[in-house]
N, C-alpha and C positions, 0 to 999 in steps of 0.2 A: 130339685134344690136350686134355688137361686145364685148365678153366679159371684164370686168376691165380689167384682166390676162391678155389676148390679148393684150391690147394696151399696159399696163405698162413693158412690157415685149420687145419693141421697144423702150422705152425712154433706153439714154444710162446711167445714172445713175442705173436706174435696170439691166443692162445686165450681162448674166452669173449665175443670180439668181436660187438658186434652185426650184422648183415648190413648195413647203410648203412655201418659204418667200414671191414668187410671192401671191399663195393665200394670204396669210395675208396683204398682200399689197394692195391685190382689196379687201379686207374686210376694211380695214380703210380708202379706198380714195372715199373721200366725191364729188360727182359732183357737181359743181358751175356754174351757169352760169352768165354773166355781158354782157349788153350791152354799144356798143361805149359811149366811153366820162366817164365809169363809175370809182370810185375810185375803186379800187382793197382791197390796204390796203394806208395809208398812213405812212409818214418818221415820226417816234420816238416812232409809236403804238407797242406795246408789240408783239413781233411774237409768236405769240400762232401757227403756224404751218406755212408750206409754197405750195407753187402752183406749177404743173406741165400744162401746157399749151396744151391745144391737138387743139385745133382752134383758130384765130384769130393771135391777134398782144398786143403785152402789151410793153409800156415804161417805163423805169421804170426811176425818174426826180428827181430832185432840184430845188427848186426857190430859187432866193435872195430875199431879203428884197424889192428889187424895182418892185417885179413879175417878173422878169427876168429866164426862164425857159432852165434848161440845163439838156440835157438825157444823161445818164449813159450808157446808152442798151438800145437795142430792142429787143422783147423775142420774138423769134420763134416757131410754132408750136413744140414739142419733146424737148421744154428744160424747166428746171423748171426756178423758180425763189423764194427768200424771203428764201433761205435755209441758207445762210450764216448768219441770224439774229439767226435763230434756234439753229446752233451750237454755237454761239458765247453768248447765252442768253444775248439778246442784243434788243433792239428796233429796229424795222426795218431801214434800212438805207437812204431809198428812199422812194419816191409815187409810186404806181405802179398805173397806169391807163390805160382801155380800149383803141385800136386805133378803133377798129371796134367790133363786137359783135365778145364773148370769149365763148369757153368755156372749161371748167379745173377739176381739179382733185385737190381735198385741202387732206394737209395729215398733221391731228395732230400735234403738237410736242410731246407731253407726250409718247405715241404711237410709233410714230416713231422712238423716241432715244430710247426706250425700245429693238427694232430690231433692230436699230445700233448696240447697244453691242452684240448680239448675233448673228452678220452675216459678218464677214472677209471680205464676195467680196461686202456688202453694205460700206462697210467701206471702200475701196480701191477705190471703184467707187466717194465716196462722197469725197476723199482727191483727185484724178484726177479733177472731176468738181470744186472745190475751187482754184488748182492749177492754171485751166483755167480762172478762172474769175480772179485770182491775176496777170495773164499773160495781161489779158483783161484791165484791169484798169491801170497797170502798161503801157503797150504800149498807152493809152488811155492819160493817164499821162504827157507821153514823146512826144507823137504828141501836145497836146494842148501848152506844156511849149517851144518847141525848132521848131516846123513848123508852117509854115503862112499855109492859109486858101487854097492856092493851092496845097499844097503839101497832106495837108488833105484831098482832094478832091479825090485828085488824087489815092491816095492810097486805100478810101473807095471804087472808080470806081474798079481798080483792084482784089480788094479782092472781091466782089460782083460778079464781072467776073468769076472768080476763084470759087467762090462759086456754082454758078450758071451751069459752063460748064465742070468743073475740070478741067483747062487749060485755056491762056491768049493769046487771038492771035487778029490780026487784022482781022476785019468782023463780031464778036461776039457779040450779041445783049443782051439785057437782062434789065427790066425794073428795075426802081428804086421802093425798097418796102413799101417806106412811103412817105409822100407828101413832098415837099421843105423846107415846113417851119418846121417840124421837124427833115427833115435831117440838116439844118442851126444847129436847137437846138441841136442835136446832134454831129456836127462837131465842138461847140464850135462859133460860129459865128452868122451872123441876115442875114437875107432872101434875102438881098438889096444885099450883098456884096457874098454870095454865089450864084444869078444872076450875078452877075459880072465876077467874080469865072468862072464860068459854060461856061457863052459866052466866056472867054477868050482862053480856052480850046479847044472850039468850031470852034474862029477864027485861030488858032495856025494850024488846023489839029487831031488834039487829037483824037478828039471824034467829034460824033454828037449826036444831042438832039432832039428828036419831041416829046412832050407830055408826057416826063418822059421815054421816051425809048431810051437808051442810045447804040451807033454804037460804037463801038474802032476800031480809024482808024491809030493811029500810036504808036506801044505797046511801041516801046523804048524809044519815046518823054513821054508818060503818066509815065512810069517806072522813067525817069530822074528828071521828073518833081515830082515826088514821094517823091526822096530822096533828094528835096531841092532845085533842080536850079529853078533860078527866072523865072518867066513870063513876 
């Protein structure tokens, strides 16, 4: 088994850490595990500490009043999540729920802010990771309020690409990492019209689709289509 040290020591929030903070850090990181479907933490409960992710997949959601379900994120393996509730002594913001069986590293608050103060590059790593997520929401923000559901689309396909290959080019394959009907909830839309969405893409040239595995077949049309022009 790989030591805590070890692993925590690849998440980039820890990185650059000196090996005394590192030890103290797999001294307080509680392992947890959760299976699919399970609630993590729920939106307005007290963040008594937050999650670093080392397996699985976590959403982290909103519902309306009507059950109407909309994702924030998806947390990937090496990134945490429920930290910005910790800084902010704040109730958590969101649901966070299992997509698949998890399993994670829980770290304190109490604890934790304690080595906040006494460590400059935890400090500097934790104002970059809040930057990013204020980067995150804000772009997240600006796509829901000023793009239709194609251009949303469109953009997730390419950043995914780019995720996936480090580069966007025609012929690059690369599956979708959650089902449809969460990627819907997460682009802001229902499942019927990102079907829609999707074929239309498909009939254009764009792209192609078999079973969630996604071909880019025309980077400049998917790019235009990105930044707005109609379908």
């Amino acid at each position: 088994m790989t030591p805590k040290k070890d692993i925590l020591k690849k998440i980039y929030l820890f990185s650059g850490l000196n090996e005394r903070d590192l030890e103290t850090l797999a001294r307080l990181a509680i392992p947890r595990r959760f299976v699919r479907d399970a609630v993590i933490f729920w939106e307005g409960r007290e963040a008594r500490g937050f999650f670093i992710l080392l397996e699985g997949q976590v959403k982290l959601m909103k519902s309306s009043p009507d059950g109407k379900e909309y994702i924030l994120r998806i947390v990937n393996p090496g990134e945490t999540f429920g930290e910005a509730a910790v800084l902010a002594e704040a109730g958590y913001p969101a649901t966070a729920m299992a997509l698949e069986d998890c399993h994670t590293f829980y770290l304190p608050k109490a604890d934790f802010l304690h080595l906040l103060t006494a460590s400059p590059t935890l400090a500097r790593n934790m104002l970059a990771t809040m930057s990013w997520l204020l980067f995150h929401l804000t772009r997240q923000l600006e796509d829901l309020s000023l793009k239709e559901v194609s251009s949303r689309l469109a953009q997730y396909l390419l950043d995914l690409c780019l995720q996936r290959h480090g580069r966007i080019e025609a012929g690059l394959s690369f599956e979708l990492p959650i089902t449809k009907t969460h990627l819907a909830a997460y682009l802001g839309t229902i499942s019927e019209t990102l079907s829609r969405t999707l074929g239309r893409l498909k009939s254009l040239g764009a792209i192609t689709e078999e079973k969630g595995n996604i071909t880019i077949q025309d980077c400049t049309l998917l790019q235009n289509i990105a930044k707005g022009s109609r379908i």
